[in-house]
N, C-alpha and C positions, 0 to 999 in steps of 0.2 A: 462437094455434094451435088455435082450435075444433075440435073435431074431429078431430082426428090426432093416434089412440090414442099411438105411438112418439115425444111430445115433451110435454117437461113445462112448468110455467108460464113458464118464462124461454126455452122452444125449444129446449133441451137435449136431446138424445138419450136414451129410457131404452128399456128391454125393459119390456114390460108385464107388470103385477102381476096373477095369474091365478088367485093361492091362493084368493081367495074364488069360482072360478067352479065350476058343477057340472060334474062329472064324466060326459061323456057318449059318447053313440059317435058317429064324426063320420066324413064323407068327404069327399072330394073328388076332381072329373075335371077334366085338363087338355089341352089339344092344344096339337100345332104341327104344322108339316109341310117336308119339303124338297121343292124348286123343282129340276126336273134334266131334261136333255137324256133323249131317248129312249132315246139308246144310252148312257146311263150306268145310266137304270132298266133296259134291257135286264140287265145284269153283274147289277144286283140279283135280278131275278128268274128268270135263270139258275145264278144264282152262281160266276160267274166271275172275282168280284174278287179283286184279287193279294190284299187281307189277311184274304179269306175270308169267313166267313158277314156280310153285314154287319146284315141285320135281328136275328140271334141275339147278337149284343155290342152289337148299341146299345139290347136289351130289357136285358141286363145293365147295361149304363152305366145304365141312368136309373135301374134297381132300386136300383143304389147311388148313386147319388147323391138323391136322396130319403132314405135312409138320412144322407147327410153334410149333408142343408138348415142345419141350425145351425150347421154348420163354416165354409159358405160366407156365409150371407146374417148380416150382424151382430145383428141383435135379433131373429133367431127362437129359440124353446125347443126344445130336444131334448128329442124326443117316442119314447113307445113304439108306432113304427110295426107295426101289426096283421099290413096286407098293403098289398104292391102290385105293382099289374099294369102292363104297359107294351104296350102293341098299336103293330105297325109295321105298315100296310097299303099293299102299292107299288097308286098309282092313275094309270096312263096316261093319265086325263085331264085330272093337274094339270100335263104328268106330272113323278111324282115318289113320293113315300114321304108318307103320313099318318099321324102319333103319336098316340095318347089314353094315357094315364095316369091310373091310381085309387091313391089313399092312403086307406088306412083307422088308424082309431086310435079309441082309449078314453081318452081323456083333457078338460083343459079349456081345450085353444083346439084351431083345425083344422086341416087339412091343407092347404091349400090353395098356401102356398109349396113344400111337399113334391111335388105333384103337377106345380106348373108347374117346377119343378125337374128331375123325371124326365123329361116330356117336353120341354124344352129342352137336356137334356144327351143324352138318347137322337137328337137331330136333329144336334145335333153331334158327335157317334159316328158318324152316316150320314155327315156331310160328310170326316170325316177317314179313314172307312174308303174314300171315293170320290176322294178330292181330290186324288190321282194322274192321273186320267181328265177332270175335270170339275173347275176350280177355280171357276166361273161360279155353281155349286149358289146356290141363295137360300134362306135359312130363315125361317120366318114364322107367321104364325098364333099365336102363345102366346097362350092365353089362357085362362080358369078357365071350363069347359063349366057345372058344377055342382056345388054344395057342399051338405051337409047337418049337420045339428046344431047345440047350441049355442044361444046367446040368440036369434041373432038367424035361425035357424032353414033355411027351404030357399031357396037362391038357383037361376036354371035363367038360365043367357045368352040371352038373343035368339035366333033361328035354332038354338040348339043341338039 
């Protein structure tokens, strides 16, 4: 199991041991996006949907759920999230809704599950506040834009 921090010599699942790492400030951005007919972005960016604002509850969903990453995902650590921001941008020429999410923290691993967390759960907040109208919605894109700190220092994706 070279290489893959979350398993020990026999392949055993552990949380990784982080006491010995420094202490530092660390972030991380994440995107995803919903996939939707015109006239479901339409309701978005009129706000006409029956359950209301829906880019304002799904920046809320993700804030909290970045808040909950170590409840949901099994061997991350719960971290003392700094900040975090959740961006919904409706774009008529995917069309549809565009997520990024930043986690910020002071501590010694990163945010990085935090962040793909808030923008994956803030996409599924757009589907469920819509999916009255449009059950078709696709969601897509997760993926870690950019991460900073730490040992092994600044990551930046491809095209990001």
């Amino acid at each position: 199991m070279s290489g893959l921090t979350h398993f020990d010599a026999e392949g055993r699942a552990l949380m990784v041991d982080v006491s010995e790492k420094a202490v530092t400030s660390r972030v991380a951005t994440a995107c995803a996006h919903v996939v939707m007919l015109p006239e479901t972005l339409a309701h978005v960016v009129s706000g006409t949907a029956k359950k209301g604002d829906v880019l304002g509850v799904a920046r809320l969903a993700g804030i909290m759920a970045a808040k909950k990453t170590s409840d949901l995902i099994p061997l991350c650590h719960p971290l003392p999230i700094t900040k975090v921001s959740v961006d919904l941008v409706p774009d008529p020429s995917l069309p549809g809704v565009r997520i990024t999410a930043e986690v910020k923290t002071t501590g010694q691993t990163g945010v990085e599950m935090e962040a793909l967390t808030a923008a994956s759960t803030a996409a599924l907040t757009v589907y469920d506040m819509l999916k009255a109208v449009e059950k078709s919605m696709e969601i897509g894109g997760i993926a870690v834009l950019r991460k900073e700190g730490g040992k092994s220092g600044t990551y930046v994706r491809d095209n990001a």
